[in-house]
Structures are given as C-alpha cells and as structure tokens.
N, C-alpha and C positions, 0 to 999 in steps of 0.2 A: 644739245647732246643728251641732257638729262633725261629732256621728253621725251625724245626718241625711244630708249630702251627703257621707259615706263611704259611706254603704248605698248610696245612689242610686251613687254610683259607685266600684264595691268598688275596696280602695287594691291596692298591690302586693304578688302573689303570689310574687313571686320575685327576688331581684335577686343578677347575679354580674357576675365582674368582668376585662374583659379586661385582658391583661397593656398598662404603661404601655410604650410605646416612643415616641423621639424622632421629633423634628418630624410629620408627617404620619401616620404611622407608628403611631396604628391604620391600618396600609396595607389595601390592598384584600383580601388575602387573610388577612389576621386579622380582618377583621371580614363579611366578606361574606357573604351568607345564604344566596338562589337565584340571584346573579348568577354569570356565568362569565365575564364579560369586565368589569374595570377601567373602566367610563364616565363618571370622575370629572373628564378633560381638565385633568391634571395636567402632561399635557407642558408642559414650555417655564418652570415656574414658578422664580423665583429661589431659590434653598436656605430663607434664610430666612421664606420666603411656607407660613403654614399652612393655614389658610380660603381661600377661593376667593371673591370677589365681584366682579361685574363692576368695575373699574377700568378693564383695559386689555381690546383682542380676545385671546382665549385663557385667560383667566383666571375662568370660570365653573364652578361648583361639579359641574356635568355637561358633557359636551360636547352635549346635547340642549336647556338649560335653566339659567339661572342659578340657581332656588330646588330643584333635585333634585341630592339628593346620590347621582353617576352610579355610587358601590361599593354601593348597594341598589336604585335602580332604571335601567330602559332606554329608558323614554317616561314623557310627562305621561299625571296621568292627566283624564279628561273630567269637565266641569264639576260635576256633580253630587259626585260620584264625588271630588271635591280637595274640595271645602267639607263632606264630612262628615269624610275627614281632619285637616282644619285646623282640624275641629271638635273630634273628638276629641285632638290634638295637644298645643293646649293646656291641655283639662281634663286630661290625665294629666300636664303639667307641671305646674298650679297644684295639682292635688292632690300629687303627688310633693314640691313645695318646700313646701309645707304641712307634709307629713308627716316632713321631714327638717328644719324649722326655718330654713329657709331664707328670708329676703324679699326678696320678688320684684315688680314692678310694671310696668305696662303704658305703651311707649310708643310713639309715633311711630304708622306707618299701622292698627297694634292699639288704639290708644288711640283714635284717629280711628274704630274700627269701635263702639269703647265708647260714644261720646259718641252717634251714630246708634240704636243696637239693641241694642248689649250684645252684640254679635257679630262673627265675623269678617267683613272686608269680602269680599263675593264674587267681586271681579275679583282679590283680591288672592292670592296666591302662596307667602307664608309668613307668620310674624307675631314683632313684637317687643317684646324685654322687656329690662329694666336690674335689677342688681341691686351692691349696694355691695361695696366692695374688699375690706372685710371676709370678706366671703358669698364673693365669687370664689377666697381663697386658701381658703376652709374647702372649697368644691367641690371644688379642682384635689387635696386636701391628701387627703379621703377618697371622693370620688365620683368621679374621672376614669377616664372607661372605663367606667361601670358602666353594665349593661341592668338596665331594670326592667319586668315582665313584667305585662300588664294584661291582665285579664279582665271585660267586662264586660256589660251587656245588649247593648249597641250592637255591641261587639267579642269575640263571643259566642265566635270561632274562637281569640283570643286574639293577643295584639301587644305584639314588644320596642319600646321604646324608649331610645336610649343615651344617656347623657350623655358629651361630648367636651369640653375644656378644651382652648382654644391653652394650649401652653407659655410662647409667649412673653406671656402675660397679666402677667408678673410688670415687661415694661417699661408704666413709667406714662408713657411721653410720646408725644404728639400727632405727634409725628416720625413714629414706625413706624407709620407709612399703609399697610404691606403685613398686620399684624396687626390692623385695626381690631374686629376681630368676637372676643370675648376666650372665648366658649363656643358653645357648639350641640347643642339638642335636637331628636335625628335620629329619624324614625320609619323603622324598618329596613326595612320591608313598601314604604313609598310612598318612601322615599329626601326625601319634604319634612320638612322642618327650623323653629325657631324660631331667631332670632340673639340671643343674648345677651350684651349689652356692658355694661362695668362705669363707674358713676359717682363718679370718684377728684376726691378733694378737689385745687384747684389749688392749691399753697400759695404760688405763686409771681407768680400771676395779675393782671395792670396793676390789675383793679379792687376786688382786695385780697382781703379773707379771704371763705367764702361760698362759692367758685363750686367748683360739680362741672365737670370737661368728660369726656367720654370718647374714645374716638381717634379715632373716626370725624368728631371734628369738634362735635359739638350740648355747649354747654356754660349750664349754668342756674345761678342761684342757690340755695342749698341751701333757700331759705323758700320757694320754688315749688315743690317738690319733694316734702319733708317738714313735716310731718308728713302720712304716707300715708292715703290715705282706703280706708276698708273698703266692698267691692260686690260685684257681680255680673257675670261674664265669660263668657258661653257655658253659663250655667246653674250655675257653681260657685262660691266665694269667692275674690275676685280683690283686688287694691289698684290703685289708683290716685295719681298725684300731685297735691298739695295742691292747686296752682294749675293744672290739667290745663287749663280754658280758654284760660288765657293762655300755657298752653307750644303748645297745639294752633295759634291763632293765630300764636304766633311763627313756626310751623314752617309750616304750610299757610295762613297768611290766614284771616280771618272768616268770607272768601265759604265758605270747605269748611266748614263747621259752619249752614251754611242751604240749600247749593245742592242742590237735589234730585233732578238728574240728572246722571250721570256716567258712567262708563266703559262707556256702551251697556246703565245700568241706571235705573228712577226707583222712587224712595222713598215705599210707597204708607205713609201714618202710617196707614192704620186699621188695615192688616197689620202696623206698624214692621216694615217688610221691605222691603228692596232686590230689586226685581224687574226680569229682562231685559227689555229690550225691544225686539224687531226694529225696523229701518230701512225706512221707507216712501219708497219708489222712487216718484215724480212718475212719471206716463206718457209717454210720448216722444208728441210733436207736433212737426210738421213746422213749418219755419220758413216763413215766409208772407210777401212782401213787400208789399205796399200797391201798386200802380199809381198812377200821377197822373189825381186827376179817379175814381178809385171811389170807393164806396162804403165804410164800414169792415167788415172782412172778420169774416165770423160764425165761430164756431170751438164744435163743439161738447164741452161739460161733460165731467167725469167720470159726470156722472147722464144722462149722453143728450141734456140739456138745451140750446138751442142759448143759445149767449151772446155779447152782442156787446162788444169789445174796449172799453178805458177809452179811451173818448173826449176825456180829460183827463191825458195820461202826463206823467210828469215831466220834467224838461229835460232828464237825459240821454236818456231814451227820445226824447222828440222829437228829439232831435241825431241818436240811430243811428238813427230810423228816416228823419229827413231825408237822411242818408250814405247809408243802402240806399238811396237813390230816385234818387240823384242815381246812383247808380254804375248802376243796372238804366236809367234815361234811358241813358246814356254807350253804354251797353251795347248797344241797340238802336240808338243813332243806327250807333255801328261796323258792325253788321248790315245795314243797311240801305245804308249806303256801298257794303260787301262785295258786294250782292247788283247792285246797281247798277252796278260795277264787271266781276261775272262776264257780264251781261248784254250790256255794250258790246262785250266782249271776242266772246260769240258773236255777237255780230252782224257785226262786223269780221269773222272766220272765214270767214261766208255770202258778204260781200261779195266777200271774196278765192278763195273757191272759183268763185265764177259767172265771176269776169272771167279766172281760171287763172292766177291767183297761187298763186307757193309757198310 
C-alpha cells in the first residue's frame, strides 16, 4: 500500500539544509529564490513576533496577502492556478511526514475540506495541520530549515519545499499569542504555506487531565482527538481525528457540514465538487407608481411576457405603495397651486401694463 502512493507520488529527491538562525532569520536573503525585493511586510513587527498572521493591521505574512509568504512570492496567484498548488502542498507534506515518521492530522478549515470531498476547499487560501509536542521538538531538533525537493508527474519542472519551525515553539503557553503558529510548510515557488500548530497536553487545565490546547486558542479533549483515523486527503494517505464530527461542529456549527452553498461556490454531489458559481444580476426596471383610480400597471417579463402585478401585496407593500400615492397626490395638488398661482401673477402684469402701471 505504501508503494503504491509513493510511485504515484515519487517521494523526495533531495533534501538540504539551510543554516538555523535566530528569530525570523531564515531572513529574506538566506532563503530567497527568484525574488529581489523582501515582500514579507515584516516591518513594524515586535522582536519577539516570528510568523506573521493577521492579528493586527500590518502584520501579514506578505504585504500583498495574509496566506503568501512575501520572501518567495510578489502576487496571488489566479484561481485555478492556487488550488493545484494547495493541491499539491499538501501531498508533498503528507508524503514527506510519512516518510520521516512524523504524525500529522488534518484540522480546522482542511478537515472541513475532508468531510466534503477529500479535498482542499477552493475559496480557501492555505491549509491546516496539528501535530503532538513530541513530533514538533523531533522537527525543530532535526528538520528545521530543511528543503525537500519534489518531482513529480504533476510538478514535472520540479519544487522546493522548506520546512520552518518558530523557535519560540518551545514556549507551551496560551499567553504567547504573538507565536501561535509553532511551524510552516512553505512552497518556495508560490510563497503559499501550510500552518502547523502543536497539540500540548494541558496539565494544568480547570477541567483536569485530557485536554490538548494549542496557542492559537482551540483546545479538545485528547479522546476526540486520538486515536487517529486512517484516509484519504487529496489522493494520498492522510489521518484524521477520532471524533472529527464533533470537533468540526464545535468549531464551524452543524449548518457547515450540510450547507451546500458558500463562498460564491455550490456543492454539486454527483461531481462531490465545489463549483463557482456566477451571480445573477435581476434586470433593472423602472420604478412605477400606481396613480389613483388606474388600472394595475403591466410590466413586462424577463421572457417578453406581459405580466400583471400581484394584486394581493403584503402589508408592507400596501403601506409603501399607499406612502407613494399619497406623496405623488401631495405632489400634484403643489403643482397645481403653482401653476395657478404663476397664472394670476400674469394676469395681474396685463392688467397693469394696459392702465400704465409700473
């Protein structure tokens, strides 16, 4: 079985290792590939801030884009064009942590894409993953910094991908909000990224023993969690957590696990495919007032068809279209004064011209 989806997706042909330096520091110019200018929008950040997620303004991982990391790319890239990325992304991460013994599991808006299609969701932007405290000191201890070099049918021209550890991963508390994101796998080509945050036992926790939390805040009990389920992600051998239902609903509500239209996409189940779907702009029609004592006004269809209006409107329509009528009455009687008014005035005028008034 292993074989199988290593052929299908040859593993890593290469992997080196850039040198470790403090805080941020794979900087732009150790690790940069075709870029020439730093678009990481690092300015302004507090020392101790390594990752970049929106939080505050100024603090996005690009200055273009909160999910592109701005020391390998300079724009998004177009629709198509992000969701084979994000495709490929995480198969060379799920094969890569495979291949190094690493466990790894699918959470949050990724797990959400799992429960749908087994794929990533296509409005979505990056994807995420959790892996135990364990696993995160053995990454930071022999993996940090390392590029691993893929070749594949898909990525026929070939693609680094790095792995990056915060340093500060080694603090376990909920405090340090400026480090919530404890790793990240960077594709160097498109500068999009996977977040990966580590699930530390709380040993201190009000509701006692059991609970993971990670920094970012989402904390679970470890029997939802574990023991991991074995499946399918994007075509390759992925895991999942135990109770994935009920951490999904915890996190998104029921409704996300049935609603079948969303971010300007619907969910066709014969394809299990999230498909675009343009916005259909109603035709403009002219607003039309009702006179007292007509007739109801015809208005023709979008099919050409002539149609006459609901002769039974609800009570707010009866209210505004009683308000329009009363104001278009108001409206004419003014006119009509007006006209009545300029009238007398020239007459008056006549009168005083003939008798040689000034």
């Amino acid at each position: 079985m292993r074989v199988a989806w290593l052929l299908a997706l040859p593993a890593v042909l290469s992997v080196t290792s850039a040198a470790v330096l403090d805080r941020r520091n794979a900087d732009f110019y150790s690790v940069r590939t075709k870029m020439h200018q730093d678009l990481s929008g690092r300015l302004g950040d507090p020392k101790e801030k390594y990752f970049r997620i929106r939080l505050t303004l100024g603090t996005d991982e690009s200055v273009f884009h909160p999910h592109y990391d701005g020391r390998f790319a300079s724009e998004q890239l177009a629709y198509l064009e992000r969701k084979q990325a994000l495709s490929n992304l995480i198969q060379t991460y799920l094969a890569t942590f495979a291949d190094i013994g690493v466990e790894t599991w699918l959470m949050h808006g990724t797990l959400l894409g799992w429960w749908w299609n087994r794929k990533v969701l296509p409005w979505d932007s990056d994807s995420d993953v959790q892996v135990s405290e364990e696993s995160m000191k053995y990454l930071a201890s022999f993996y940090n910094m390392t590029i691993f070099h893929y070749k594949t049918p898909r990525i026929p021209e070939g693609r680094d991908y790095m792995l990056e550890i915060n340093p500060h991963y080694i603090n376990r508390e909920q405090t340090d909000n400026l480090n919530v994101i404890d790793a990240r796998w960077i594709d160097t080509a498109s500068g999009l990224f996977i977040d990966i945050t580590t699930a530390r036992y709380n040993y201190t926790h009000p509701a006692g023993k059991g609970i993971l939390s990670c920094k970012d805040g989402h904390e679970y009990r470890d029997t939802y969690v574990f023991p991991l389920r074995d499946t399918f992600f994007e075509g390759v051998p992925a895991k999942i957590p135990y109770a994935y239902k009920e951490i999904l609903e915890a996190e998104y509500q029921s409704k996300a696990l049935v609603q079948t239209e969303f971010e300007g996409h619907k969910f066709d189940q014969e394809k299990s495919e999230w498909i675009p779907v343009l916005k259909k702009t109603k035709p403009y029609v002219p607003l039309q007032v009702a006179r007292p004592g007509l007739a109801p006004i015809n208005q023709q269809s979008a099919t050409g068809a002539s149609e006459t209006l609901d002769t039974k409107p609800s009570t707010q329509q009866t209210s505004k279209s009683a308000e329009a009528v009363a104001i278009d009455a108001t409206t004419v009687t003014k006119n009509e004064q007006m006209e009545q008014t300029i009238k007398a005035l020239q007459q008056r005028n006549v009168q005083r011209s003939q008798t040689g008034e000034s």
